[in-house]
Backbone bond lengths (Angstrom), bond angles and torsions (degrees), N, CA, C in turn:
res aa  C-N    CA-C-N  psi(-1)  N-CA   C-N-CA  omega(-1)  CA-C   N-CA-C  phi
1 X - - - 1.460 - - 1.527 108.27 -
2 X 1.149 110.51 133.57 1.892 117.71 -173.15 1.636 91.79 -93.87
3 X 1.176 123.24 167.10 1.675 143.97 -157.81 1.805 88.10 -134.69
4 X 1.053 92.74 139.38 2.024 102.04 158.55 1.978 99.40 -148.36
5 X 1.380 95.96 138.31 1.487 97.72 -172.76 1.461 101.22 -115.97
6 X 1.345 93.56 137.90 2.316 121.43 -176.72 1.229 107.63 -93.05
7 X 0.976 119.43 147.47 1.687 128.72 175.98 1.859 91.98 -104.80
8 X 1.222 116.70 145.98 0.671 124.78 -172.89 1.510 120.06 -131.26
9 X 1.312 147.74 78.68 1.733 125.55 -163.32 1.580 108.62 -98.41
10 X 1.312 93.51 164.77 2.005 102.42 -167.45 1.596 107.38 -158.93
11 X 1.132 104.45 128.23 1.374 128.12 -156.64 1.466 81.33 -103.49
12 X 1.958 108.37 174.73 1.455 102.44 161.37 1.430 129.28 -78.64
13 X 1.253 113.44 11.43 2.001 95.96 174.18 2.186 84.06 -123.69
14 X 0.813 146.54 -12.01 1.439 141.42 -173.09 1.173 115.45 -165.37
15 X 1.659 105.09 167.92 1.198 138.98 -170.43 1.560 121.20 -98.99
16 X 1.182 117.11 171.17 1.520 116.62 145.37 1.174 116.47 179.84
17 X 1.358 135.79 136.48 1.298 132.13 -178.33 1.636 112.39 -110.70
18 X 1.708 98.26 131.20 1.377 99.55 -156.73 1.629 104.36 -94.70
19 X 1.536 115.09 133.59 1.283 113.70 -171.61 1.853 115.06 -121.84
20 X 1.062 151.03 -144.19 1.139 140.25 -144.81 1.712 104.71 -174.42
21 X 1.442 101.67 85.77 1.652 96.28 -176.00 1.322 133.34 -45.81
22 X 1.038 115.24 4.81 1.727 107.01 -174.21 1.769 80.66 -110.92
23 X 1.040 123.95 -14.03 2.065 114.92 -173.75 1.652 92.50 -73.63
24 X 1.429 107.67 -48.72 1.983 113.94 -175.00 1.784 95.20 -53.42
25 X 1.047 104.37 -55.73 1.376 98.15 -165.53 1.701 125.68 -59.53
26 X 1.637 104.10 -41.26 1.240 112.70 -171.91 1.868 92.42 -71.47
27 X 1.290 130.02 -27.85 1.392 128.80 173.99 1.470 113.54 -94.35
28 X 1.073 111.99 -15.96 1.908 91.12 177.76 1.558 108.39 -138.43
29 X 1.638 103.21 50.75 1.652 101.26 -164.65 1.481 151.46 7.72
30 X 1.194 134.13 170.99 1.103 139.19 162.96 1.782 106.97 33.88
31 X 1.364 95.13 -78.22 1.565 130.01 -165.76 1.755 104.75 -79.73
32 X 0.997 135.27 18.58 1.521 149.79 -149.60 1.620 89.40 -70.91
33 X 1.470 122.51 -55.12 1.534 124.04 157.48 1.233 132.18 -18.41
34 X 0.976 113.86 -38.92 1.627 130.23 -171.38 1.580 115.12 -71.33
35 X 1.417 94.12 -22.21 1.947 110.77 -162.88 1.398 80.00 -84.22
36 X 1.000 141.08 -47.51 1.481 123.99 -147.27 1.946 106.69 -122.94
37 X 1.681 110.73 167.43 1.304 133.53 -167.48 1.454 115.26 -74.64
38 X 1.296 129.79 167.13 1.603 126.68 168.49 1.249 97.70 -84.79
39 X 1.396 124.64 8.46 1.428 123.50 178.93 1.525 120.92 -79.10
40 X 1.263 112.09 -10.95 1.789 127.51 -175.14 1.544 83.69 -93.30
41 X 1.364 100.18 -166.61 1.355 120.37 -155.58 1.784 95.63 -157.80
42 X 1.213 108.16 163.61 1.952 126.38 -174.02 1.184 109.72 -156.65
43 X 1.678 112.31 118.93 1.423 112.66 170.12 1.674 96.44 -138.57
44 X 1.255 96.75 122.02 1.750 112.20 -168.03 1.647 119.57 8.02
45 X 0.879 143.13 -76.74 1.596 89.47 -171.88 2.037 100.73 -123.03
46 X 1.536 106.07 44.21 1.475 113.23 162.03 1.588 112.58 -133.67
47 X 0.745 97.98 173.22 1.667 133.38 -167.20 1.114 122.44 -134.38
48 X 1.965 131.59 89.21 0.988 141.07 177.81 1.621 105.16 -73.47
49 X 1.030 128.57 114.08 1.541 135.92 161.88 1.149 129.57 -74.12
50 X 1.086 144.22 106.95 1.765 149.97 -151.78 1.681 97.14 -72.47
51 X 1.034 126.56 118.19 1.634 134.88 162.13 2.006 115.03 -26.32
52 X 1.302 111.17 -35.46 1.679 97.33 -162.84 1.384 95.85 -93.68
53 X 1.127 135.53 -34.22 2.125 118.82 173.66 1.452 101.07 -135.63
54 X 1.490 144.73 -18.39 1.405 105.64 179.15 1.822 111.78 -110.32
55 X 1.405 112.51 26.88 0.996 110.04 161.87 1.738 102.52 -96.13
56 X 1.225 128.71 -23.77 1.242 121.57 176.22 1.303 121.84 -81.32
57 X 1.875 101.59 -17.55 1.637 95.36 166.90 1.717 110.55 -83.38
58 X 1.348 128.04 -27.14 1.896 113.58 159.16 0.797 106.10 -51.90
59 X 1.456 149.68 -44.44 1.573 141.23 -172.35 1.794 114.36 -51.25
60 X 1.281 98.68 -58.25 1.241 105.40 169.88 1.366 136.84 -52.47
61 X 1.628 109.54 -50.81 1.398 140.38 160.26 1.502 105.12 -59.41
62 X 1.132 126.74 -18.84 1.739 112.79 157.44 1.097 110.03 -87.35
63 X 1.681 123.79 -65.37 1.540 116.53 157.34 0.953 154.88 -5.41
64 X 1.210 121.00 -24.72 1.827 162.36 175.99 1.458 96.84 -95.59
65 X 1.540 121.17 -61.98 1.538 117.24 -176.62 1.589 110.93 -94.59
66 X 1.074 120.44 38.72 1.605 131.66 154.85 1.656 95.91 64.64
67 X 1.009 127.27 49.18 1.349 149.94 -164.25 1.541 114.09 -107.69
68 X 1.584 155.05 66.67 1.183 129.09 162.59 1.646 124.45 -48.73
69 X 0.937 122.99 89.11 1.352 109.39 167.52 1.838 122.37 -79.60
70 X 1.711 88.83 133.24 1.072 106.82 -179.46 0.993 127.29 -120.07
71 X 2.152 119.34 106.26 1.855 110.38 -163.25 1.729 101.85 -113.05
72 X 1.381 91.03 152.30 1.299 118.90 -153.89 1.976 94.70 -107.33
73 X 0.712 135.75 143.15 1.500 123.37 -161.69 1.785 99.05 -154.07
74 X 1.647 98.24 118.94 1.700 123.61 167.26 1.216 90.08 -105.16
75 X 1.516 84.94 140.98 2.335 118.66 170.59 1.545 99.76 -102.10
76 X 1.148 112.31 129.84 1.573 86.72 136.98 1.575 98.43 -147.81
77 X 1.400 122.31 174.34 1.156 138.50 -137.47 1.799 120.83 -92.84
78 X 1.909 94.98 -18.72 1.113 118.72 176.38 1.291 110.43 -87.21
79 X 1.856 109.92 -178.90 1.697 107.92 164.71 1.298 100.55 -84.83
80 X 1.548 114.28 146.36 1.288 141.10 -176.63 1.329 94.80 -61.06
81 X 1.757 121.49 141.04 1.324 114.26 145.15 1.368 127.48 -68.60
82 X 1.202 115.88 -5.87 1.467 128.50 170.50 1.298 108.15 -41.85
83 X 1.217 122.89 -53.60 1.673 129.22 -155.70 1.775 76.67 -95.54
84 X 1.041 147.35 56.08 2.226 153.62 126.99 1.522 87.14 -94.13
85 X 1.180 127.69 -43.18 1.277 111.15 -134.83 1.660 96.92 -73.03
86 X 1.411 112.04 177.33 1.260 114.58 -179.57 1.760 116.56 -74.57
87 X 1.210 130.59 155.62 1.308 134.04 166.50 1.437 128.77 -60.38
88 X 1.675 136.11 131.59 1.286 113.53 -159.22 1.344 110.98 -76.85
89 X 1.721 133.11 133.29 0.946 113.13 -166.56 1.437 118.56 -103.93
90 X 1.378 127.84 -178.39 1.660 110.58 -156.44 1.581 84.19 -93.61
91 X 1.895 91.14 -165.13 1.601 103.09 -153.89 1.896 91.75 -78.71
């Protein structure tokens, strides 16, 4: 099984682990949108994933493609600019 490692940043009320749209796509085709919530976030060509269900659906969705994922996680103390960014939008 091959490993790929996520950056992950977290403010004090949330999370998100930042991922790389063409990685969703080449693993959860076409429709890669569909797997996940309006609860993530998109700023040109990534995909912040919200910590309580669509970071556990990449987990899985690597899991399936023989994938360890391994996230690496920055705090910082402020609100994230993450939560400016736009909402992920459906397919």
């Amino acid at each position: 099984m091959k490993s790929k490692t996520f950056r992950a940043y977290a403010d004090p009320g949330h999370a998100w682990v930042k991922v790389n749209k063409q990685f969703l796509r080449e693993l959860g085709g076409p429709r890669w949108r569909a797997l996940f919530s309006h609860f993530s976030y998109e700023r040109n060509d990534w995909v912040y994933l919200e910590e309580d269900q669509d970071a556990g659906a990449l987990i899985k969705l690597c899991n399936a493609n023989a994938i360890e994922p391994i996230i690496k996680v920055s705090h910082c103390n402020n609100r994230s600019r993450i939560r400016s960014y736009n909402p992920l939008s459906p397919i």
